[in-house]
C-alpha atoms as one frame of an Amber mdcrd trajectory, in Angstrom:
protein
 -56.501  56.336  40.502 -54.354  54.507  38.114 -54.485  53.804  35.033 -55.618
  50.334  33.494 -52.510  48.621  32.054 -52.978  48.511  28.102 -53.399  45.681
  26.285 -50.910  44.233  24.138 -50.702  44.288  20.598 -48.739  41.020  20.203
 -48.757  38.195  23.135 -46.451  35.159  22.426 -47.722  31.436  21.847 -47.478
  30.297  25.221 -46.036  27.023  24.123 -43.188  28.376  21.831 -42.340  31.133
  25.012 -41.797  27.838  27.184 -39.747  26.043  24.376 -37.374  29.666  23.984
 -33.994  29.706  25.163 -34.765  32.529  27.765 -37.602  30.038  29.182 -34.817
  27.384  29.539 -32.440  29.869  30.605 -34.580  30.604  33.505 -35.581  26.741
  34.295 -31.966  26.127  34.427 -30.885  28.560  36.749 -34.022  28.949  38.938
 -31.834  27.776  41.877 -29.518  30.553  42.309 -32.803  33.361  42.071 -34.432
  34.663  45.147 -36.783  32.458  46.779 -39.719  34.770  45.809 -38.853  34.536
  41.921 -38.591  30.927  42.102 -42.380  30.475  42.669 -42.685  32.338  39.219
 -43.285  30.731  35.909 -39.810  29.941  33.738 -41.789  32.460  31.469 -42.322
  35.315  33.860 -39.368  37.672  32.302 -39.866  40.277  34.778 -38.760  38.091
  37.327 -35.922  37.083  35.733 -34.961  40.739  34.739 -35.141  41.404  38.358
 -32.548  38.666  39.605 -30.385  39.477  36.620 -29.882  43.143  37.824 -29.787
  42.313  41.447 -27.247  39.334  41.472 -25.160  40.516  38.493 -22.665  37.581
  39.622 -24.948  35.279  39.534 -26.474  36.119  36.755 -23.435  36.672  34.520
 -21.617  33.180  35.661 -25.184  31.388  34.927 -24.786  33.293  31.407 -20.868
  31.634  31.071 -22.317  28.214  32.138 -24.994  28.003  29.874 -23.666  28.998
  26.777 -20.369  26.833  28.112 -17.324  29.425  27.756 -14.391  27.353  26.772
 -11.290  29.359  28.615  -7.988  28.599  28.512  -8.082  29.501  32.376 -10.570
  30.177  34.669 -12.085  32.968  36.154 -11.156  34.005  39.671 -13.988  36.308
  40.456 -17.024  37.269  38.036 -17.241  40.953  39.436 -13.643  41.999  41.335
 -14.889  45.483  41.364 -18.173  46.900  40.741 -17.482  50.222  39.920 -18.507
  52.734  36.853 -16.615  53.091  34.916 -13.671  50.461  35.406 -15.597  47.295
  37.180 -13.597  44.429  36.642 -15.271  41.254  35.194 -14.159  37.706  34.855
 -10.842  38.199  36.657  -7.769  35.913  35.373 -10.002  34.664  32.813  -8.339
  33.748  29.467  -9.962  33.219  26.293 -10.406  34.287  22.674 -13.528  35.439
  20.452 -13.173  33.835  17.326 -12.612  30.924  19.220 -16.226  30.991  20.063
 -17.398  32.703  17.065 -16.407  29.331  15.107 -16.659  26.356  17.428 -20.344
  25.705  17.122 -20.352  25.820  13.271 -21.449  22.795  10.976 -18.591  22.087
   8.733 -20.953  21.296   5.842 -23.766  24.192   6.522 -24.061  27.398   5.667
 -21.847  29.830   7.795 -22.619  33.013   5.936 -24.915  33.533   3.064 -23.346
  36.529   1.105 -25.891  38.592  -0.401 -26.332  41.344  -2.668 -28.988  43.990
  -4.179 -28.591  41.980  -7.469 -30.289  38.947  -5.951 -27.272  36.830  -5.936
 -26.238  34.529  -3.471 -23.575  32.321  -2.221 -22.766  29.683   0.593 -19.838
  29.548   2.624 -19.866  26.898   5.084 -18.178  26.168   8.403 -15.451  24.463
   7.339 -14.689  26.995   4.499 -14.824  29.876   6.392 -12.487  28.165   9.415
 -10.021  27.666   6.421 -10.201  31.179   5.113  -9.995  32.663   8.774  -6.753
  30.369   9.231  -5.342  31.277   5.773  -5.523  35.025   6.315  -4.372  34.923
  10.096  -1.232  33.574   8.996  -0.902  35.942   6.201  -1.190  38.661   8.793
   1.197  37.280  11.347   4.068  36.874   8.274   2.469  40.803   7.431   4.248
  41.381  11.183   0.757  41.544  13.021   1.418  40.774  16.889  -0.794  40.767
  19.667  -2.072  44.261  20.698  -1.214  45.825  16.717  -4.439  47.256  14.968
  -5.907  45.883  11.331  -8.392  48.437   9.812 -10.862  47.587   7.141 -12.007
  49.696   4.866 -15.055  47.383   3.120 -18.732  46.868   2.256 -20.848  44.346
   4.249 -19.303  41.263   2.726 -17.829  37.922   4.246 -14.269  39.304   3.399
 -14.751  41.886   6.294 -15.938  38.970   8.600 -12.822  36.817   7.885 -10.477
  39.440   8.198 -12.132  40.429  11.474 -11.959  37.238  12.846  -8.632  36.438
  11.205  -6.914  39.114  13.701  -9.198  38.920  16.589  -7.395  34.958  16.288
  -3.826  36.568  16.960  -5.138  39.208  19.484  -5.055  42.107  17.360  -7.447
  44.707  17.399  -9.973  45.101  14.773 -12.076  48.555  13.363 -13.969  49.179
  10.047 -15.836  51.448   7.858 -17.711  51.209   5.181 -16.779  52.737   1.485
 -19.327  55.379   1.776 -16.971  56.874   3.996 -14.961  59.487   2.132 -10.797
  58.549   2.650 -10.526  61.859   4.902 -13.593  60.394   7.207 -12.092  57.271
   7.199  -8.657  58.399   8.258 -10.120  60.730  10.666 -10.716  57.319  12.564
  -8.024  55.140  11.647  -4.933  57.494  11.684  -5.714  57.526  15.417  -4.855
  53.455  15.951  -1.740  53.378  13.647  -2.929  50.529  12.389  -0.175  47.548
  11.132  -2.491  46.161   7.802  -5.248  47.593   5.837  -7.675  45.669   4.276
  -9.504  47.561   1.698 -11.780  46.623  -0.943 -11.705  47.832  -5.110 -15.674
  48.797  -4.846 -18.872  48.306  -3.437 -22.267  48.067  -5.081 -25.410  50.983
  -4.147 -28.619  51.124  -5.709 -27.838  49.567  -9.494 -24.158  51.378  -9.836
 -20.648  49.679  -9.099 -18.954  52.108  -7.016 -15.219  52.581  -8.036 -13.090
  52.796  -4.645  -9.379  51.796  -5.446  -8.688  55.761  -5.581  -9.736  56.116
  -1.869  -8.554  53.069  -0.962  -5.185  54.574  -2.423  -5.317  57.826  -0.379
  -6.501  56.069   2.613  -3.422  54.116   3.187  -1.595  57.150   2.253  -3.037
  58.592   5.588  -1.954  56.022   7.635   1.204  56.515   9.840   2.790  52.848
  10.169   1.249  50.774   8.175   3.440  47.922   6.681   0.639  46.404   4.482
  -2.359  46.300   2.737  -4.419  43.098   1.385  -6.820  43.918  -1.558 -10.172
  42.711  -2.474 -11.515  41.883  -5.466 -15.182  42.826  -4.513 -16.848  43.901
  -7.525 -14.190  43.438 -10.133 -12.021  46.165 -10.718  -8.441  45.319 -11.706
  -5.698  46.362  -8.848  -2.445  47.794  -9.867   0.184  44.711  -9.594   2.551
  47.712  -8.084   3.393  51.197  -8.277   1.331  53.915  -6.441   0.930  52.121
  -2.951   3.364  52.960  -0.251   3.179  50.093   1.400   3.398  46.141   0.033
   0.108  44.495  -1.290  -1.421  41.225  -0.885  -4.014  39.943  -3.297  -6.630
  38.685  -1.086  -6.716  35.571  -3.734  -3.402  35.160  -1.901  -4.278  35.706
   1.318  -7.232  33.518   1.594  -6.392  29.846   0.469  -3.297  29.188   1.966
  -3.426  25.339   3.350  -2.775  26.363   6.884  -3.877  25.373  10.940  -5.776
  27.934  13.118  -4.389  28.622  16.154  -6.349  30.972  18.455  -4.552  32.857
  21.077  -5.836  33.630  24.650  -6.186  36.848  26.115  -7.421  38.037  29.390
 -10.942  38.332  29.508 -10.637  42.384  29.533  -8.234  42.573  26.451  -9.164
  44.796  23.631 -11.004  43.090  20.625 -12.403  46.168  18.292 -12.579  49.802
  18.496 -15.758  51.193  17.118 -15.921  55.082  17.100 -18.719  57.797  18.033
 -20.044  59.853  15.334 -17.722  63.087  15.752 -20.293  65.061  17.505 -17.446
  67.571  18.100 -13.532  67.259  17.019 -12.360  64.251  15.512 -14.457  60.770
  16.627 -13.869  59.038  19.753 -12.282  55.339  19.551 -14.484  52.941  22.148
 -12.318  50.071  22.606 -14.540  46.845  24.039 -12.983  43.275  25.157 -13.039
  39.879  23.485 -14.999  38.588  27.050 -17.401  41.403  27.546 -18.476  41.143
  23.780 -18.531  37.435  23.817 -21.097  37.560  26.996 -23.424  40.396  26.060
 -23.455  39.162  22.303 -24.351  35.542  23.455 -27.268  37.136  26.181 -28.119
  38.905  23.348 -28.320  37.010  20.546 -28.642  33.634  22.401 -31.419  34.599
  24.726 -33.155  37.557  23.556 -33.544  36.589  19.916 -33.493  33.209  20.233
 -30.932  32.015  17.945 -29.091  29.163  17.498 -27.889  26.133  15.222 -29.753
  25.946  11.973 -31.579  30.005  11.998 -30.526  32.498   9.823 -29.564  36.274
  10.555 -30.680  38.860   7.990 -29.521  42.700   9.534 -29.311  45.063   7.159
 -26.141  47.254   8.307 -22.793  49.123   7.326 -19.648  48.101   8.626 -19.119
  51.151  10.665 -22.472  50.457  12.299 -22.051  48.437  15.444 -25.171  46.243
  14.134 -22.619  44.417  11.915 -20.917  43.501  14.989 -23.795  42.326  16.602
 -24.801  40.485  13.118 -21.273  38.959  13.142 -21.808  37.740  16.276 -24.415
  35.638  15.067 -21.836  32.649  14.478 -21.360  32.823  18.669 -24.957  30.687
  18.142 -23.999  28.445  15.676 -26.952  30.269  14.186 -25.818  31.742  10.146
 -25.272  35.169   9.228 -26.163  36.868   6.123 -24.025  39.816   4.258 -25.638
  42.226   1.893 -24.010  44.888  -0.584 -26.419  47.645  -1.660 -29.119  49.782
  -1.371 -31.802  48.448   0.788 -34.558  49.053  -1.442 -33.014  49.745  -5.037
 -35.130  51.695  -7.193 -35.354  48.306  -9.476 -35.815  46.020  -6.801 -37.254
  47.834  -3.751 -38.120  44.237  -2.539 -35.403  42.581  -2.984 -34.514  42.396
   1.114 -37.743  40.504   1.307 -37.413  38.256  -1.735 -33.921  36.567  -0.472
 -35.445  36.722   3.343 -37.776  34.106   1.770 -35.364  32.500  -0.169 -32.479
  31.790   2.124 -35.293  30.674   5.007 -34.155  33.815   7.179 -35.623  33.153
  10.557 -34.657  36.636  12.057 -34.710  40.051   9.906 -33.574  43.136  10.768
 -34.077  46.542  10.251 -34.640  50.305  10.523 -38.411  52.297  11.184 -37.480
  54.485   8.364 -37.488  51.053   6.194 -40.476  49.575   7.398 -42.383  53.342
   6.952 -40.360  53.719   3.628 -41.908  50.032   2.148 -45.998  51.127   3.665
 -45.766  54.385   1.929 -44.720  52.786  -0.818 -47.218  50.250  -1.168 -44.536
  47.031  -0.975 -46.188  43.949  -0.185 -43.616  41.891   1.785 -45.613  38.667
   1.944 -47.230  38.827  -1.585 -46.189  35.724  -3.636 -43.066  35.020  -1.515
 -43.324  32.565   1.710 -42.019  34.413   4.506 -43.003  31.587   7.736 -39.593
  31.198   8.383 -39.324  34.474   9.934 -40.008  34.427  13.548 -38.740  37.684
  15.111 -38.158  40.917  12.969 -35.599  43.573  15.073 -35.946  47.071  14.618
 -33.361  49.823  15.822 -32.002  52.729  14.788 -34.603  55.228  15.780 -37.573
  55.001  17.946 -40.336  52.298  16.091 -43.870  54.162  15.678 -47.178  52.782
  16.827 -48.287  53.166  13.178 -45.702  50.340  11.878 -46.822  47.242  13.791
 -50.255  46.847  12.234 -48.484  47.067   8.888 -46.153  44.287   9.746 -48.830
  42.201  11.093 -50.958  42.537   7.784 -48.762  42.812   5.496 -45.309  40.403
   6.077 -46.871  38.183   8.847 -49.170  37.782  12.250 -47.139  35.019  13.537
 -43.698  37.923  13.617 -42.914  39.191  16.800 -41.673  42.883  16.037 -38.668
  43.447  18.279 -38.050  47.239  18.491 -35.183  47.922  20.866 -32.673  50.269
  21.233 -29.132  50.377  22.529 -25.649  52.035  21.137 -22.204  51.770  19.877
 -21.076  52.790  23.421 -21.792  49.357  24.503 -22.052  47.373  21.399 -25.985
  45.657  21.974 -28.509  46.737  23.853 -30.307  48.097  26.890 -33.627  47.182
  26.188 -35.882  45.147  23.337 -38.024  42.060  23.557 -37.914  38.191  24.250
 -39.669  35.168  23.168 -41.638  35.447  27.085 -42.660  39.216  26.185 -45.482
  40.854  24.673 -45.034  43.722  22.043 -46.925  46.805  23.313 -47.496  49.209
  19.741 -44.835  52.272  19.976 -43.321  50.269  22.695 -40.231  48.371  24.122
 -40.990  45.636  25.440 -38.826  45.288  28.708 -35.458  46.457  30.046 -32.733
  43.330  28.536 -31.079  40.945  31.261 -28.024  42.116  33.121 -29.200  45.749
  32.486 -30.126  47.996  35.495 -31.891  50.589  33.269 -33.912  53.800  34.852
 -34.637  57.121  33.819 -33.525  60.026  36.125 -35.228  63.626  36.309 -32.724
  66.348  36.963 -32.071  65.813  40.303 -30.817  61.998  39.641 -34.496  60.686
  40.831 -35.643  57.914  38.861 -38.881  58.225  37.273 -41.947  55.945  36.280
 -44.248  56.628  33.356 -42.379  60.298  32.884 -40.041  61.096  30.368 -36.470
  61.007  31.887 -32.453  60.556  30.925 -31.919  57.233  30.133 -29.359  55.630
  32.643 -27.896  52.438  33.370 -27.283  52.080  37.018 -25.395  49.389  37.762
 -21.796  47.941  34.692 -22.682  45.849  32.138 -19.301  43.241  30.769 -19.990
  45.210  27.150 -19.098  48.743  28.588 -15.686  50.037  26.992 -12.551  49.328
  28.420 -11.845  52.833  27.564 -11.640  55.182  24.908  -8.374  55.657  22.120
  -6.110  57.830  23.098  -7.808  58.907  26.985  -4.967  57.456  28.733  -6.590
  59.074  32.356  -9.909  58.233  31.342 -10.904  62.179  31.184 -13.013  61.626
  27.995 -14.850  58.575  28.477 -15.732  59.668  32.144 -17.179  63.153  30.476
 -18.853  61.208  28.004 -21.416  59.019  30.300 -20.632  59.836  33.983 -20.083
  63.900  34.392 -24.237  64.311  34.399 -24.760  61.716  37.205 -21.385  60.466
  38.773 -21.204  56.827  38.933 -24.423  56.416  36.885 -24.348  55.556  33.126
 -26.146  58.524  30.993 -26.408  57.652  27.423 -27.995  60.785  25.711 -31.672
  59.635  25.166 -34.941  60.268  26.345 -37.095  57.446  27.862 -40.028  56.571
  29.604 -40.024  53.083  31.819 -43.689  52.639  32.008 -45.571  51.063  34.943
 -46.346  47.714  33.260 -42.808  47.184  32.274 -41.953  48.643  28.725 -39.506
  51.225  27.584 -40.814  54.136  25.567 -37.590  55.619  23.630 -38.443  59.650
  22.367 -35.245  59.910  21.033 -31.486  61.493  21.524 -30.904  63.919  24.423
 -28.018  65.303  22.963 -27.008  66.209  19.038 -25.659  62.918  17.499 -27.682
  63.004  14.696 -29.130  59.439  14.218 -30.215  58.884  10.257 -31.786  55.084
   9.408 -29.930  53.627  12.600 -26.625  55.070  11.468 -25.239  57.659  13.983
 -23.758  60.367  11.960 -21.666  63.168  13.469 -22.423  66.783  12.794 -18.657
  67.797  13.021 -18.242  65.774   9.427 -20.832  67.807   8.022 -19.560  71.169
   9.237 -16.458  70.282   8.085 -16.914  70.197   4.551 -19.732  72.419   3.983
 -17.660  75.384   5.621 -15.248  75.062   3.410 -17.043  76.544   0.755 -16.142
  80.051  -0.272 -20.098  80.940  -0.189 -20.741  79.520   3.654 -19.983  81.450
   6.264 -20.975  78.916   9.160 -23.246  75.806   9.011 -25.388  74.146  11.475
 -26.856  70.460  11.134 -29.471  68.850  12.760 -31.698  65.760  13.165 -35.201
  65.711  14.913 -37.425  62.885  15.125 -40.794  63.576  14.486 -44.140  62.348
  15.752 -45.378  60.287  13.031 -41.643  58.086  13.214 -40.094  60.103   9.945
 -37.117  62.028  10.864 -35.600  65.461   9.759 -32.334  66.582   8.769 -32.028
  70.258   7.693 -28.679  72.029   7.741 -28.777  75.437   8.311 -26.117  78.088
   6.293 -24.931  81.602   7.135 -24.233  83.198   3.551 -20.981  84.585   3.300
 -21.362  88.524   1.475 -22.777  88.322  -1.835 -23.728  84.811  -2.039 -26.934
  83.200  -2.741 -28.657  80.002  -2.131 -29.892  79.286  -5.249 -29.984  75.770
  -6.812 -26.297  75.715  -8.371 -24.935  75.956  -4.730 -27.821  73.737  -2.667
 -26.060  71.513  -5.082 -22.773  72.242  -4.765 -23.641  72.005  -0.581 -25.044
  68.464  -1.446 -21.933  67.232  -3.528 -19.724  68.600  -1.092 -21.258  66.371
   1.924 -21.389  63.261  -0.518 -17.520  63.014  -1.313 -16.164  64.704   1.766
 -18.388  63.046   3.879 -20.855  60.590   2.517 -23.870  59.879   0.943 -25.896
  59.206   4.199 -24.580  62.623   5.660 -26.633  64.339   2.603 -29.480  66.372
   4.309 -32.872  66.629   3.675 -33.271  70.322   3.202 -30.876  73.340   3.190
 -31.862  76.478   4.558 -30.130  80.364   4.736 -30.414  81.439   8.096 -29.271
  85.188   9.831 -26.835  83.227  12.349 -26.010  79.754  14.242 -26.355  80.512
  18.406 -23.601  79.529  20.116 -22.611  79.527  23.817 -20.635  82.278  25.427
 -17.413  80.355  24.600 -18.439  79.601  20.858 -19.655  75.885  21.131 -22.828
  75.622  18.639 -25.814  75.208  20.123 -26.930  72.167  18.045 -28.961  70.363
  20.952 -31.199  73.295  21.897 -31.754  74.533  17.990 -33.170  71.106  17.617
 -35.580  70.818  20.414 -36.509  74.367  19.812 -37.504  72.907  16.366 -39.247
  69.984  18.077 -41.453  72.738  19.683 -40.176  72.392  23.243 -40.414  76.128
  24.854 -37.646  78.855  24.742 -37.210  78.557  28.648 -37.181  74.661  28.800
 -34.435  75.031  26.501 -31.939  77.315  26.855 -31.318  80.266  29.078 -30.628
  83.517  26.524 -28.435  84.880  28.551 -26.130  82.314  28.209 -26.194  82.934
  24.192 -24.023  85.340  22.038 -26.717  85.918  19.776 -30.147  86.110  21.705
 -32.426  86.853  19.040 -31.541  83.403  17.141 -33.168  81.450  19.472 -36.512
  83.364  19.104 -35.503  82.877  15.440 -35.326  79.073  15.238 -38.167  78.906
  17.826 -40.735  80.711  15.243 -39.080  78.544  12.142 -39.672  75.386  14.415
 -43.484  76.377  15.192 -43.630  77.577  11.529 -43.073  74.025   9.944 -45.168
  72.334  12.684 -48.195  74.477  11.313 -47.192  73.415   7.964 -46.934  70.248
   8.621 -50.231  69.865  10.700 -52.284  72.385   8.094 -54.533  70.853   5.668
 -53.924  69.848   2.015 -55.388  72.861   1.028 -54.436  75.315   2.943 -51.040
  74.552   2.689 -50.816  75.376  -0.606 -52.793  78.236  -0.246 -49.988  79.418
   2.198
């Protein structure tokens, strides 16, 4: 006997579903779907999913015709080869992103809203950012940028990154960023691998009420950087540059660089040519460059933005995000609508203002916020009250990523920012630059839920064996390419690495790393990451950077990081030390530790607890055993995890299987009797 499907928590108005872009979407193209879908309602998504996955030709070109691709030459074939990896998409196709990301802009309104923890902000409209993109394209092709060359940024969430972004993506060159958090070692870590022809760094960057001084890094940073022939520098927060001296390459004020009186001039590329590299988290060695194309973006960023969250001309984009996240990218994207984007600089709730997200939501009319669960959690336990004396009816759809959404969080959004907000929780990756699955204005919001697999994406989840699996927890895979999937990664010139990456588990299958459950009435239950990329308020963070710095300390031996999600939605990050002889863990060095992974790593790599420990497990040929110290934490049995013969040190896992089931009973034990114990 089955059971009864569940209701929803959140069904939408059935007139504004028929009046969404998806709807119209599927109206549109009704004629190419099977002849069984067509008898469907324009708002039956399921049906739509279906065709999307089983014609992916048909599906993608109806994508390029509706959101009218302008290429300088046509496609020859949407799909020459369907193969994972390399399938080849949109064959002789020529075109360029910013192209797109500025054509459907009004000259007079708002482009980007730049934002900022202060409360401040300010306009920059179509027409003004056009002329700054134009400005600072030239300024890079006089710099000697050329088609193919790298330009790195090294910047807060602030329209200078977008320019610059779309300023080389204009000439063909290939973008990357990180944020300022990012200690100059980090940052290098990722850009010394491009050899990248400019820099574009910023003096500071503002963080919850202090003005964070960067022209130091910035300095060492392009010290690190084999090649490059300039740097521009920004004026962010007010800090004087040196007119000359210390750099080793020529500067360019961005005051300079930015209001030149010039034409832009966007040059084609084939549809597969590389746009931006955005790097993994450094699970292990230094962090892998994913390199994805100007067409594959521009497609799955206009599904995604266009159709799933229903944007377009005259909404507003709030996200909050770092530049090394690939949510900026999506957020950036944005402008592919004609819809506005919003940056911020700060803290996301600063200890003076832990509102203030909220307050310029309202204020600037955002019609789609986004977000993390440990923000939404972080402003209930706090007692903020999002809708109190601030109109927030603009809003129509808030996103959520970053972690898996608990059931707990939707009844606070519906009482407490709005009834009429859809909450979209979905969940996707860096690997591909969106996502695999979220919502749409034709879907329901099941509590703790998904709401559906997103178009164009064959998603399943696979036992073992490579069988998929319905309401049971399985890998999540992707079955069939998707344009977004990377050309390749930096620096695998056979494709070893990226093939080991998604493809060595279940050959010619996508596996991403997390644990799902597709559920019989169509959602997607995410449980969290299959391997050890630890994944802190939507910001994957690799362990390796961690490690790094914390064993260099004369008093640690060996560390070990982790991060576990936990049942209520909160999420854990202990690291784990092994004393060297004669040292302590007393206060003095938790906070030496913490210090340590602020300004060798960064502040988000901070954990939330350290602990001495006898050991770290490791296999037979030394690799840490991060994945299976986790789950052992997460309570999953010994012989589910790991087999002990297979470990140099045995007895650790009993070890970190009885501190695992130790903080569970803490956790679970009444006031009381927890501090009895």
């Amino acid at each position: 006997m089955t059971s009864p499907t569940p209701q929803p928590f959140w069904t939408p108005d059935p007139a504004t579903a028929a009046g969404s872009r998806v709807a119209d979407f599927g109206r549109r193209f009704a004629r190419h779907r099977d002849a069984a879908d067509t008898a469907h309602d324009h708002t039956d998504y399921a049906a739509l999913h279906r065709w999307s996955v089983t014609d992916l030709e048909g599906f993608w070109s109806a994508v390029w015709e509706y959101f009218e691709i302008d290429a300088a030459t046509s496609y020859e074939r949407v799909l020459a080869e369907e193969t994972m990896p390399g399938a080849r998409w949109f064959t002789g196709a020529t075109l360029n992103y910013t192209q797109h990301a500025l054509r459907n802009l009004r000259a007079d309104r708002p482009a980007i809203i730049a934002l900022d923890e202060t409360g401040s902000g300010e306009e920059m409209t179509g027409d003004r950012l056009r002329a700054q993109v134009a400005s600072v394209a030239a300024t890079l092709r006089e710099l000697g940028v050329r088609k193919g060359d790298r330009v790195v940024g090294y910047l807060p969430n602030t329209p200078h990154a977008i320019v610059a972004f779309l300023a080389a993506a204009s000439l063909g060159a290939v973008w990357s960023v990180c944020g300022q958090d990012y200690a100059p070692r980090a940052a290098a870590d990722r850009f010394a691998q491009l050899e990248p022809t400019v820099l574009v760094t910023a003096d500071g960057y503002l963080f919850n009420g202090t003005t964070h001084d960067r022209r130091d890094a910035a300095l060492e940073l392009a010290r690190s950087l084999p090649g490059l022939k300039a740097t521009l520098l920004v004026g962010h927060v007010g800090l004087p540059w040196p007119s000359s001296g210390p750099y080793p390459v020529p500067v360019v004020p961005w005051e300079d660089a930015a209001t030149r009186t010039e034409e832009l001039h966007c040059t084609p590329v084939p549809f597969d040519h590389p746009l931006w590299v955005l790097f993994s988290s450094g699970t292990t060695g230094l962090p892998k460059g994913i390199v994805h194309g100007h067409g594959g973006v521009l497609l799955e960023h206009l599904k995604t933005l266009g159709l799933h969250s229903d944007l377009g001309p005259g909404d507003r984009l709030l996200w909050y995000t770092t530049t090394h996240w690939m949510m900026w990218n999506l957020a950036v994207s944005a402008l592919l609508t004609g819809a506005a984007t919003c940056t911020y600089d700060g803290s996301p709730a600063p200890h003076s203002r832990p509102d203030i997200l909220w307050e310029l939501a309202a204020r600037h009319r955002v019609t789609l916020f986004g977000t993390s669960p440990q923000y939404l959690l972080g402003m209930a336990k706090f007692g903020i009250e999002p809708a109190a004396a601030r109109d927030l009816s603009a809003i129509r759809a808030m996103g959520c990523t970053g972690s898996a959404l608990p059931a707990s969080a939707y009844p606070w959004v519906r009482d407490h920012v709005g009834a009429h907000i859809q909450l979209a929780s979905a969940s996707g990756g860096t690997d591909i630059a969106s996502g695999f699955a979220g919502s749409a204005g034709t879907t329901p919001v099941w509590a703790g839920e998904l709401s559906a697999p997103n178009l164009g994406v064959a998603l399943a989840a696979y036992d073992g064996e490579g069988r998929p699996l319905v309401d049971q927890v399985g890998e999540l895979v992707v079955t069939r390419p998707m344009p977004s999937m990377p050309l390749y990664f930096w620096n695998d010139p056979d494709g070893t690495r990226y093939r080991e990456a998604y493809f060595s588990t279940y050959p010619g299958v996508w596996r991403h790393g997390d644990w799902i459950t597709l559920t019989s009435h169509g959602s997607v239950i995410v449980h969290g990451r299959s391997d050890s990329t630890l994944n802190r308020n939507g910001v994957r963070l690799g362990s390796g950077d961690i490690h790094d710095v914390v064993e260099r300390l004369p008093e640690i031996a060996e560390a070990l990081v982790i991060g576990a999600e936990e049942p209520d939605g909160g999420y854990w990050m202990p690291l784990f030390v092994v004393l060297a002889d004669g040292a302590v863990l007393d206060d003095s060095l938790r906070e030496r530790i913490r210090e340590a992974v602020r300004t060798g790593a960064s502040p988000r790599h901070v954990p939330d607890e350290i602990l001495a420990v006898p050991g770290v497990p490791h296999t037979r040929t030394g690799k840490k055993l991060e994945v299976p110290v986790k789950r052992l934490l997460q309570g999953a049995p010994v012989e589910q995890v790991v087999n002990p013969g297979a470990v140099d040190n045995p007895g650790l896992i009993d070890y970190f299987a009885a501190l695992g089931a130790e903080r569970r009973a803490a956790r679970s034990a009444p006031a009381g009797e927890a501090s009895r114990g």
